[in-house]
C-alpha positions in Angstrom: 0.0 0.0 0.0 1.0 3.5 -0.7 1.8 6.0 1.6 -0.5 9.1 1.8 2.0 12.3 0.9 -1.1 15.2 1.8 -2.7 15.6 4.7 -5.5 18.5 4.5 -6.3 20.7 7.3 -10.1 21.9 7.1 -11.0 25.1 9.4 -13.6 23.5 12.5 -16.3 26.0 10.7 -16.8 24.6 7.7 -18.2 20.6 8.0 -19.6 20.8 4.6 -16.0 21.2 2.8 -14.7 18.6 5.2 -17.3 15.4 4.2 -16.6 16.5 0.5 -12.9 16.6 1.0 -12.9 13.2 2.8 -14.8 11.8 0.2 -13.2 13.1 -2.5 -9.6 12.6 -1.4 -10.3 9.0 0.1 -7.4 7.4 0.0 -5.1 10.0 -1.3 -4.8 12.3 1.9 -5.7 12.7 5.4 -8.4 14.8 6.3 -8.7 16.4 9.5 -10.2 19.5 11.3 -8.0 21.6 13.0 -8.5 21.3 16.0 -6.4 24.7 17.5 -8.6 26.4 19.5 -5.6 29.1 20.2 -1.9 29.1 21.9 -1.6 26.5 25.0 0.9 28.6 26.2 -0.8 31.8 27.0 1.1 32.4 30.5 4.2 34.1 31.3 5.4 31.7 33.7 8.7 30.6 34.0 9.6 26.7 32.8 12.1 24.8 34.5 12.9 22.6 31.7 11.3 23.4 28.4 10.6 20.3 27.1 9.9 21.4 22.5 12.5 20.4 20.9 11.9 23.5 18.4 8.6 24.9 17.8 5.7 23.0 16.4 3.9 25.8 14.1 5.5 27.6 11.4 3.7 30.9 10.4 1.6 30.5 7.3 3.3 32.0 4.0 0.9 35.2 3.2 -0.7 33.0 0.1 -1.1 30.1 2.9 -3.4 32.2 5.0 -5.4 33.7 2.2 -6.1 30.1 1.7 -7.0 29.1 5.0 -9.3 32.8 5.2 -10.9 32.4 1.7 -10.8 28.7 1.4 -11.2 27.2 4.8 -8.4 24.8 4.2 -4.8 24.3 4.4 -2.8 21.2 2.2 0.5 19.4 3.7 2.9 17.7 1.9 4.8 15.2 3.4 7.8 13.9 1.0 7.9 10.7 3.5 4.3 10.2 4.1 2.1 11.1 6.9 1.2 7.6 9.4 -2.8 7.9 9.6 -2.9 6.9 13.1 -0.9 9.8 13.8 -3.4 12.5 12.0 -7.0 11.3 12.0 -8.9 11.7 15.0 -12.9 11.6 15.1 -14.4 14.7 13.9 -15.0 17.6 15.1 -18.6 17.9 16.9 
C-alpha cells in the first residue's frame, strides 16, 4: 500500500468542505479539522525545563493564510508520508 503524501487541514467552521474533501480525497490524503482552539501557552510563567525540541507551528506564507481565510483549508505535503494513526482523529462535533 502506498503512503498518503497530503494531509488537508479543514478550518472547524466549515463541516460541509470537510465530508466533501474526505470523500473526494479518500485514499489519497488525510483529512482532518483543525483542532487549535488558540496558543496552549498563553502564561508568562517561567519553565524549568522546556521540554519542545523547536517549535511546532511555522507561520503560514501570506498566500497560505489567504487560503486558509478564503478557502477554509490548508494542504500538507509530506515527501515521507504522513502515518494515519498519527493525524485522524474523530471529527469535530
Amino acid at each position: 500500500m502506498s503512503q498518503v503524501r497530503w494531509l488537508i487541514v479543514i478550518r472547524r467552521d466549515n463541516e460541509g468542505l470537510y465530508q466533501m474533501t474526505r470523500e473526494s480525497f479518500q485514499g489519497r490524503a488525510v483529512v482532518i479539522f483543525d483542532r487549535r482552539f488558540g496558543e496552549r501557552r498563553t502564561q508568562q510563567v517561567p519553565i524549568e525545563v522546556e521540554r519542545r525540541q523547536r517549535p511546532r507551528r511555522q507561520p503560514l506564507s501570506p498566500q497560505e493564510q489567504m487560503l486558509w481565510n478564503d478557502a477554509h483549508y490548508r494542504m500538507v505535503y509530506r515527501p515521507e508520508g504522513f502515518d494515519p494513526s498519527e493525524t485522524e482523529r474523530p471529527a469535530y462535533q
